[in-house]
C-alpha positions in Angstrom: 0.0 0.0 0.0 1.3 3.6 -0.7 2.2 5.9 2.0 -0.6 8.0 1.2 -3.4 6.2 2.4 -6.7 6.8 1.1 -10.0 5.9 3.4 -12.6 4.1 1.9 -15.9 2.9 4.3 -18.7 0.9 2.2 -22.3 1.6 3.3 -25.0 -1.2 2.1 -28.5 0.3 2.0 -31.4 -0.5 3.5 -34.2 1.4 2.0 -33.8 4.4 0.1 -36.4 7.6 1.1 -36.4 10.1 -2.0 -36.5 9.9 -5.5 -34.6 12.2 -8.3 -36.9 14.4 -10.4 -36.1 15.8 -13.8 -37.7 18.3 -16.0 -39.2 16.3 -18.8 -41.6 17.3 -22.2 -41.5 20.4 -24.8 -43.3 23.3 -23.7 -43.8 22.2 -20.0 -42.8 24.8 -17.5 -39.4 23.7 -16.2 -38.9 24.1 -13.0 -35.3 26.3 -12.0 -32.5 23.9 -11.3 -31.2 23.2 -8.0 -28.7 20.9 -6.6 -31.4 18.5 -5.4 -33.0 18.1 -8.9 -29.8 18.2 -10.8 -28.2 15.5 -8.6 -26.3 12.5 -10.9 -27.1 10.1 -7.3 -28.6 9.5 -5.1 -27.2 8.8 -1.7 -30.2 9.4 0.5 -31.8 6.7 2.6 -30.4 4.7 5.5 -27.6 3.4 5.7 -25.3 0.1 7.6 -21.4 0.2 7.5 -19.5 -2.9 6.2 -16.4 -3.1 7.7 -14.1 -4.4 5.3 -11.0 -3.1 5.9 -8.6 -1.6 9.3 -11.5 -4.0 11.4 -8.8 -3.6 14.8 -9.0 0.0 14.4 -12.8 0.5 14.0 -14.2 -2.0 15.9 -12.5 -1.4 19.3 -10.4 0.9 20.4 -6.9 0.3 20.0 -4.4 0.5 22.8 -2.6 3.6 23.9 0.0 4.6 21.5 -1.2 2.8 18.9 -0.7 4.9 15.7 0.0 2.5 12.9 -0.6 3.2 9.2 -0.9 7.3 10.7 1.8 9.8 9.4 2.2 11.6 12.4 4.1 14.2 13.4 6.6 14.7 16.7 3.8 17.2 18.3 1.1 14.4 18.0 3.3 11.6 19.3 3.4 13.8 22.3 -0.7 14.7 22.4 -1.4 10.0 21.7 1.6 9.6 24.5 -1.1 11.9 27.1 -4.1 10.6 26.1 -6.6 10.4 28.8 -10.0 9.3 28.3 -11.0 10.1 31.4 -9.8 13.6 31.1 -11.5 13.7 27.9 -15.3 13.1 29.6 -14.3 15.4 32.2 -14.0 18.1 29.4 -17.1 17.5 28.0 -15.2 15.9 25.0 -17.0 12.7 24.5 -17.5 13.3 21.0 -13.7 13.8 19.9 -13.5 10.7 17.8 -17.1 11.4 16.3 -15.9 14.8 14.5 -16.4 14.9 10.4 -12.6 13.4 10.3 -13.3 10.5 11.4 -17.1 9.8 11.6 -17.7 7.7 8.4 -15.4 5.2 9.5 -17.0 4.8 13.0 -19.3 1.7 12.6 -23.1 2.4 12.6 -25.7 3.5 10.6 -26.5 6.9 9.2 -29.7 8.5 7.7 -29.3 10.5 4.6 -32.0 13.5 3.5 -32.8 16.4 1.7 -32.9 19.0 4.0 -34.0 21.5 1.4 -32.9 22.0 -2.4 -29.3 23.1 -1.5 -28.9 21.2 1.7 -28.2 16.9 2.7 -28.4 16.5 6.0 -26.5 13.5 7.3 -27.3 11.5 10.5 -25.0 9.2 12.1 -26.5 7.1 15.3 -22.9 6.4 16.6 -21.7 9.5 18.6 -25.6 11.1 17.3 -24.3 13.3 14.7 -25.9 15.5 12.4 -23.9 16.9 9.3 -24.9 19.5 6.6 -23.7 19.4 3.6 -24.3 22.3 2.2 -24.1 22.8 -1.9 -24.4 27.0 -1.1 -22.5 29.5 1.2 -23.9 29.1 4.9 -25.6 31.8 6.0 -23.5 33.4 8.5 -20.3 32.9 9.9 -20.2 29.6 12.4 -18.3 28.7 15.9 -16.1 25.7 15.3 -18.0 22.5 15.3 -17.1 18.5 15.5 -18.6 18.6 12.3 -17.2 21.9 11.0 -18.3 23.7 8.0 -19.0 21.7 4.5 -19.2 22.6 1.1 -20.5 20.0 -0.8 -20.2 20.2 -4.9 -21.4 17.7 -7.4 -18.9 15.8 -10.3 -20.7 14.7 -13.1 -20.0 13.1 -16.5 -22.1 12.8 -19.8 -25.8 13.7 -20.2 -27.4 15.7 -22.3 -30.9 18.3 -22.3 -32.7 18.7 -19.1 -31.8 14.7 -18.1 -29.7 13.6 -15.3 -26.0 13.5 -16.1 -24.7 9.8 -17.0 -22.9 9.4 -14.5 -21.1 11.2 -11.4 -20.5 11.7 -7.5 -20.3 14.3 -4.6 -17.3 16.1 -3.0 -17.4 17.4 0.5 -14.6 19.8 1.6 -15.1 20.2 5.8 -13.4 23.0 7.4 -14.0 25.1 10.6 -13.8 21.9 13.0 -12.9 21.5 17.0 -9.9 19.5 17.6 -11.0 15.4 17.2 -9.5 11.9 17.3 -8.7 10.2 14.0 -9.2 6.6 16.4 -11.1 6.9 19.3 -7.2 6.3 21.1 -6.5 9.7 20.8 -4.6 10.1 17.8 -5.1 13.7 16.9 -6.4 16.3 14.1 -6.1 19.6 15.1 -9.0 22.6 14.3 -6.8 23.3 11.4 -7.6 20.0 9.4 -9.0 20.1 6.2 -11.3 16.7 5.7 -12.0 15.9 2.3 -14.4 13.3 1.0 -15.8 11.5 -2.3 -19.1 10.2 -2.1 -20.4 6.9 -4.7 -22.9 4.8 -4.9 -22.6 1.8 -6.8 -24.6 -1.6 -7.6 -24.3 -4.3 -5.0 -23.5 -7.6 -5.8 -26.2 -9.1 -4.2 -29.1 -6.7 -5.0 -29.4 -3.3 -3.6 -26.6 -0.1 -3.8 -23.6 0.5 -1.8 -22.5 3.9 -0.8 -18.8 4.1 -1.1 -17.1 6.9 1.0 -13.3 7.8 0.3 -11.9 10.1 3.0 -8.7 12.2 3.1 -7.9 14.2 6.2 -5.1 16.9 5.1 -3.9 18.7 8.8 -0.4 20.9 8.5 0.0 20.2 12.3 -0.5 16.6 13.3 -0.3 14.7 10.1 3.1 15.0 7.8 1.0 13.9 4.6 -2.8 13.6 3.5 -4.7 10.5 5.6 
């Protein structure tokens, strides 16, 4: 494997809750075009995790110290060396290892909606988190969150007229986050971190879709190289 290691979580779904809707006819009034009718996927509905890969990692929590496969730097050795969990639910910091660099490889199932045209909302039931991904500006300035700030884009390919595109995907790009855990052992991303994800869905083998997730965590202070 190369030393940059990219993250990749499969999602099988269980029931899907909205449709895609495209203009269709001549001389019909079409309707203006927003993210949520322009979409070349759909990733809504809920959700399982597979885990297929790093199952030591994900499914317990690894012992102290334990950074393997992270490229780390000296300042983070030092913040995994003093990890205290204890500390940690003193603070009111519970949901470190549940913050948008990590959360879609924590084990669980998530909800995905349509919040409104511009707007998925994402809901995880491990660590109860709610994300918005958000394919306009937000509103107004926001305080540092676990699940930051994300600008969500779509990447589409082919398709012609009013249709939906042949193909594509989503990007999210997550920003303005508290300080998290990469593993729930304390190894670190600071409130610097950039987290940058690709979102799929593809066909599953056995019936059904799977969501595929790819997730690179880019942080100038704890990491020497993209995660």
């Amino acid at each position: 494997m190369s030393a940059r290691r990219l993250l990749a979580v499969a999602l099988i779904v269980a029931v899907s809750d909205a449709g895609l809707v495209y203009p269709q006819g001549r001389g019909a009034a079409t309707p203006a075009a927003t993210p949520r009718t322009m979409a070349p996927i759909d990733p809504t509905g809920y959700w399982v995790a597979v885990v297929n890969e790093d199952w030591r990692y994900r499914m317990i929590t690894p012992a102290k110290g334990d950074y393997r496969g992270v490229p780390i730097t000296k300042e983070a050795l030092q913040v995994i060396n003093a990890w205290d969990p204890a500390a940690d639910e003193a603070a009111g910091n519970q949901c470190k290892s549940y913050g948008a660099g990590a959360i879609m490889r924590v084990p669980g199932r998530i909800r995905v909606t349509w919040q409104d045209d511009n707007t998925l909302r994402l809901e995880t039931d491990a660590g109860m988190q709610t994300r918005l991904l958000r394919f306009t500006p937000a509103q107004a300035e926001e305080k540092p969150s676990w699940q930051g700030t994300s600008s969500a884009r779509w990447e589409v390919a082919g398709g012609r007229g009013g249709g939906p595109p042949a193909s594509g995907s989503l990007t999210v790009v997550t920003t303005n986050m508290r300080a998290g855990y990469l593993r729930k052992n304390g190894v670190p991303y600071s409130e610097n971190a950039r987290v940058t994800e690709y979102f799929d869905v593809a066909p599953s083998p056995g019936g059904g879709q799977v969501l595929i997730v790819t997730t690179v965590v880019d942080d100038p202070r704890y990491l020497t190289q993209p995660f």
